[in-house]
C-alpha positions in Angstrom: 43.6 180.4 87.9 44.7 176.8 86.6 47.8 178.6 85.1 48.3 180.4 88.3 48.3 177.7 90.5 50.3 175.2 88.8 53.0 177.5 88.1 53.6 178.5 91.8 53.1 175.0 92.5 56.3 174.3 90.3 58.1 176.8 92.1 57.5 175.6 95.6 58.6 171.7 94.7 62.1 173.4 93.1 62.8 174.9 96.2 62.5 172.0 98.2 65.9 170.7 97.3 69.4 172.6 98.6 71.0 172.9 95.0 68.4 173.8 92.7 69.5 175.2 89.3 69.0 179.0 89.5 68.5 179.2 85.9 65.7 176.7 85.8 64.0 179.0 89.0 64.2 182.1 86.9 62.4 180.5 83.9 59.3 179.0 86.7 59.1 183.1 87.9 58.8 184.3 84.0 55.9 181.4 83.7 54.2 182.5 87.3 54.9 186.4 86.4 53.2 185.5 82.8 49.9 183.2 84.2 49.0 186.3 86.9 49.3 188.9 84.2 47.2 187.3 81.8 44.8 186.5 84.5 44.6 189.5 86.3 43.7 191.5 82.7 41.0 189.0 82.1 39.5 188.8 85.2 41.1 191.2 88.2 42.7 190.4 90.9 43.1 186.9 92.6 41.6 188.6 96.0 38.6 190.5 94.1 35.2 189.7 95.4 34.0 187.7 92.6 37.0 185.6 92.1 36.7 184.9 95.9 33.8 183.4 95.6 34.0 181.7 92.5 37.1 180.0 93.7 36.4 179.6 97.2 35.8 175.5 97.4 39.4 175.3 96.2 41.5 174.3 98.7 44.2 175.9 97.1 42.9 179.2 96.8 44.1 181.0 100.0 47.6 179.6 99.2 47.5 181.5 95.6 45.5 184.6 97.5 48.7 184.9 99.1 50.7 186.2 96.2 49.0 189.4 96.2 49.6 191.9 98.7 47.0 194.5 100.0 47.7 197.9 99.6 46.1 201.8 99.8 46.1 203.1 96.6 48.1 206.2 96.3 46.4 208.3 94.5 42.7 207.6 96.7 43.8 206.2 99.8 39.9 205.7 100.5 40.6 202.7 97.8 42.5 198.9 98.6 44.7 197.5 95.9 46.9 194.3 94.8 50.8 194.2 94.2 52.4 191.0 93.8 54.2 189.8 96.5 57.9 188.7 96.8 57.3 184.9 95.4 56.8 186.5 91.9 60.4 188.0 92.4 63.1 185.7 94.6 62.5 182.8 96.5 60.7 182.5 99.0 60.8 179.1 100.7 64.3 178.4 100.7 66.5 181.4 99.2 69.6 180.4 97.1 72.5 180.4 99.2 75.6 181.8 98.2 78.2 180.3 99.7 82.0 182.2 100.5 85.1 180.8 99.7 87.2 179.1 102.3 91.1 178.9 102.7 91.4 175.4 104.1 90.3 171.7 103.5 88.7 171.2 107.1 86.5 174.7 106.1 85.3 173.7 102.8 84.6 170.4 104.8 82.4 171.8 107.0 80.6 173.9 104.6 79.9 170.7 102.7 78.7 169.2 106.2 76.3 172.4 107.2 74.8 172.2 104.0 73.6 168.7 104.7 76.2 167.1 101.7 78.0 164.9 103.5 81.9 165.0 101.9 80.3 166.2 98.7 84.0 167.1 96.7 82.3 169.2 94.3 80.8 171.7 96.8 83.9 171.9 98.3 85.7 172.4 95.5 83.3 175.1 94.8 84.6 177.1 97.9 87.9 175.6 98.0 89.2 176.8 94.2 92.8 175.8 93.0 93.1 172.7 94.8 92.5 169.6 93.5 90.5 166.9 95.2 93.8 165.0 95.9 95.2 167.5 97.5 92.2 168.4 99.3 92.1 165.0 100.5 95.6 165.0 101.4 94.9 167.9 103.6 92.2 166.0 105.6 94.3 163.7 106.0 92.1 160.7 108.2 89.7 163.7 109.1 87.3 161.7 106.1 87.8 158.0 105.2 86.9 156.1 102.1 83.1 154.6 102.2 84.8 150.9 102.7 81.0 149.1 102.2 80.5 151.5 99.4 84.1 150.6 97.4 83.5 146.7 98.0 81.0 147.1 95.8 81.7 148.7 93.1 85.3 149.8 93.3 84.4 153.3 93.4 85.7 156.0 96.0 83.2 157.8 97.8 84.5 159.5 101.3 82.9 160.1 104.8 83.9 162.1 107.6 86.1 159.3 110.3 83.4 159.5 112.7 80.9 158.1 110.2 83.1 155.7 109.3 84.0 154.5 113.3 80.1 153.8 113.6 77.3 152.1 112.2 77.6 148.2 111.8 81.2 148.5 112.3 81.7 144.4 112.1 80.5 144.5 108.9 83.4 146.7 108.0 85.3 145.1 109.8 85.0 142.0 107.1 85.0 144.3 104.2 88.4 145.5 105.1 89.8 141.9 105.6 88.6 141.4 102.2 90.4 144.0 101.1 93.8 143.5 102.9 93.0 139.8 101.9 92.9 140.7 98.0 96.1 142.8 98.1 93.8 146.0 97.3 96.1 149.2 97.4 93.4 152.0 97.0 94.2 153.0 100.5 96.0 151.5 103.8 93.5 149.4 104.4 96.2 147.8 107.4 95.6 151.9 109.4 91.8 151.1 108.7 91.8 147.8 110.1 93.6 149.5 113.6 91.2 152.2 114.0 87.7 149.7 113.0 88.9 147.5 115.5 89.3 150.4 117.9 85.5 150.5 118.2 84.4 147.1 117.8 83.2 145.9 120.9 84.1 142.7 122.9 81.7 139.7 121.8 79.0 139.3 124.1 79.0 135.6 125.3 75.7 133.5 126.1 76.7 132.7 129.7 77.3 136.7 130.2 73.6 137.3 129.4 71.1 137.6 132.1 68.0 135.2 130.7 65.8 133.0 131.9 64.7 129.6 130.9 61.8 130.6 129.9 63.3 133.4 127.2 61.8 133.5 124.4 65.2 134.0 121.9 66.4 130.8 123.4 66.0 128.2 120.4 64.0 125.2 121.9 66.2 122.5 121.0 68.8 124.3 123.2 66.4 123.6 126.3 65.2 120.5 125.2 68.9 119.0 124.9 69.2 120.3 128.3 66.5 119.0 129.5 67.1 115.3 127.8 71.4 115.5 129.4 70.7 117.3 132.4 67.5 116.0 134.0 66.6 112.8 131.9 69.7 111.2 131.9 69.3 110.7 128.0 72.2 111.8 126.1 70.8 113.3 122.5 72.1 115.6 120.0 71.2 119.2 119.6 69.8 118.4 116.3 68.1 115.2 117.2 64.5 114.2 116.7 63.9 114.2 120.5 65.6 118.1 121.0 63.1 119.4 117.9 60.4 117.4 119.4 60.7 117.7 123.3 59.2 121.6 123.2 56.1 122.1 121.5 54.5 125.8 120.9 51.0 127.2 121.5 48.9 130.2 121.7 49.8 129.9 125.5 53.4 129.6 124.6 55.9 126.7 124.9 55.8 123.8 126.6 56.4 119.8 126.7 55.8 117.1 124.7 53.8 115.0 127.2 54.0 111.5 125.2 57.7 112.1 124.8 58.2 113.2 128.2 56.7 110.7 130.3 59.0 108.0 128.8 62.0 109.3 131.0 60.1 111.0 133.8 61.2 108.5 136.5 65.3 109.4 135.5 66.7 109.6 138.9 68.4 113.7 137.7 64.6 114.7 137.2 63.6 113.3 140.5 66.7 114.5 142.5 66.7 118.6 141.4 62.9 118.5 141.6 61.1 120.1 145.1 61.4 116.5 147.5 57.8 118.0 149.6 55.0 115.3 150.3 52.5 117.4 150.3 53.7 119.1 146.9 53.7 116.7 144.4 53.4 118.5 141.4 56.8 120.2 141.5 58.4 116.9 142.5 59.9 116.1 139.1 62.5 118.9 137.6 60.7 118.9 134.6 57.8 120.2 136.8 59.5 123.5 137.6 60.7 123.6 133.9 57.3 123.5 132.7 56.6 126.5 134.6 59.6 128.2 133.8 59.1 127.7 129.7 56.1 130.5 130.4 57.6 133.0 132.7 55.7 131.6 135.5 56.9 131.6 139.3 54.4 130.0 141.5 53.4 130.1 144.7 52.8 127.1 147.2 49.8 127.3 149.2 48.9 125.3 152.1 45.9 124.9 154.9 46.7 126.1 158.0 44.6 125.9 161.0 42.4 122.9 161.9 40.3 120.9 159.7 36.9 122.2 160.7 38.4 125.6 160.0 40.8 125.4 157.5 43.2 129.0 156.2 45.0 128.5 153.2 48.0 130.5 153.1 51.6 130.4 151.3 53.5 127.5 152.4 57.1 130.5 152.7 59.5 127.3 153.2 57.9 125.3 150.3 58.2 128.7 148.2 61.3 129.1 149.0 62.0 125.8 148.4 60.9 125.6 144.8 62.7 129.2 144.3 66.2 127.4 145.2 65.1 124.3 143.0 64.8 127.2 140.2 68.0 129.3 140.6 69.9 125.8 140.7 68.0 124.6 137.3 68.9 127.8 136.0 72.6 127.2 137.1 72.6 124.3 135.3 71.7 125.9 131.9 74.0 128.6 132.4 76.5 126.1 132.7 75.8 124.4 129.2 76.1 127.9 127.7 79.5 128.2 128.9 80.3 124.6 127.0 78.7 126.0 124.4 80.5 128.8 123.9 84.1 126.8 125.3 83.2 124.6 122.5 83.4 127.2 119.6 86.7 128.9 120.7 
């Protein structure tokens, strides 16, 4: 049963490719045809009673069951034999194609697609006889393009269909192709494959064209913190500085400020002037104040007492809210704006 099982085994993993050798699947049926015969004259059929049983616990037994077939016997039809099914004959799980020749480049092309081969040049040779890959690739004509990532790095030619090529990380070959134009490479005209990469590549997305918040997370935190130091303490430092790496600290909790450092500029008169001027909210009176809720994602509220003092209703102060929501939108203005210098500065 060993024998059995380990030759049909063989001939299941040999059909799980498209292009198995035919030759090679013959020889695995003469092994499988030779295992069952010498089994079945020692000990019966794989679907007798006994060898049911003693194989039963195998996990592999109904699969091998299944190569027999059950069938009246013709000569007492009161009496069920075995005949070996199809898998001892052709295959069974992925029958060999035969594939018909083509008269055209663009058909044996799309054979060579269907099967799941990309531009293989060999398969489509195979259906495409008498014409040579040249021509053949003449014929397409800008139908497939050569693999530009592929060829700048190891100079050989391997092709893909256009649409392949006009996708993907198309910056990327983008710069390959400027390599190539740049090294006076004539394997193709890499000029016509610079016009139709650039077709696709899309417009650069600029930082002030991005909807974010302060409190983003991709937002590098000496970004905010230099920010923070120009815009709101009046302290002109360097995006590189000590005090822009050390203004923003992170936690478990997220980000948030260096109190030591901070409180050495939090009287600056920018901190005090974009902050929420409300006696009777004091802790969003500094700008820094609403940044510090902003560097978590937090909005909140201001609640007042309302009523008298014996019986006092707290409530959400609406102006003060709305307020601090303007004091927001023009803090996050204000870092838009450095983006845009940002990103001025690099052109």
């Amino acid at each position: 049963m060993v024998a059995i099982k380990n030759a049909y085994q063989a001939i299941i993993d040999i059909q799980m490719t498209t292009d198995y050798d035919e030759g090679k699947f013959k020889q695995l049926l003469a092994t499988l045809n030779q295992a069952y015969d010498t089994f079945k004259k020692k000990y019966g059929y794989i679907n007798q009673a006994v060898n049911a049983r003693l194989f039963d616990r195998d996990d592999r037994y109904p699969l091998i069951a299944s190569l027999e077939l059950e069938e009246l016997d013709e000569n007492d039809s009161s009496k069920v034999v075995f005949v070996k099914s199809d898998a001892f004959k052709k295959p069974t799980i992925r029958p060999k194609k035969h594939l018909h020749q083509v008269m055209s480049a663009v058909e044996a092309l799309n054979v060579s697609l269907s099967e799941g081969r990309g531009v293989d040049l060999n398969l489509m040779s195979s259906v495409y006889p008498d014409v040579s890959e040249d021509m053949m690739i003449s014929e397409l004509g800008e139908t497939v393009m050569i693999d530009v990532e592929r060829y700048i790095d190891d100079k050989t030619v391997h092709y893909v269909t256009k649409d392949k090529f006009l996708s993907g990380d198309v910056l990327a070959k983008r710069d390959c192709i400027n390599s190539l134009i740049e090294d006076g490479d004539t394997q193709a005209d890499w000029e016509r494959y610079l016009e139709l990469i650039l077709s696709v590549v899309p417009e650069p997305v600029v930082l002030s064209d991005i909807d974010f918040s302060i409190g983003s997370s991709w937002i590098p935190s000496n970004v905010v913190s230099q920010w923070v130091f120009n815009e709101l303490l009046d302290e002109k430092v360097g995006l590189h500085s000590e005090e822009a790496k050390s203004l923003i600290v992170t936690s478990r909790i997220g980000r948030g400020f260096n109190e030591r450092l901070l409180n050495r500029y939090m009287s600056r008169q920018s901190n005090l002037r974009l902050g929420l001027r409300d006696e009777y909210n004091k802790s969003y009176s500094h700008a820094t104040d609403i940044v510090a809720h902003l560097l978590t994602s937090n909005q909140p509220t201001i609640m007042r007492n309302f009523g008298t003092t014996e019986n006092p209703i707290r409530k959400v102060d609406e102006v003060a809210t709305a307020n601090l929501r303007e004091c927001e939108r023009v803090l996050q203005e204000s870092l838009r704006t450095l983006f845009m210098k940002i990103q001025q500065s690099k052109k």
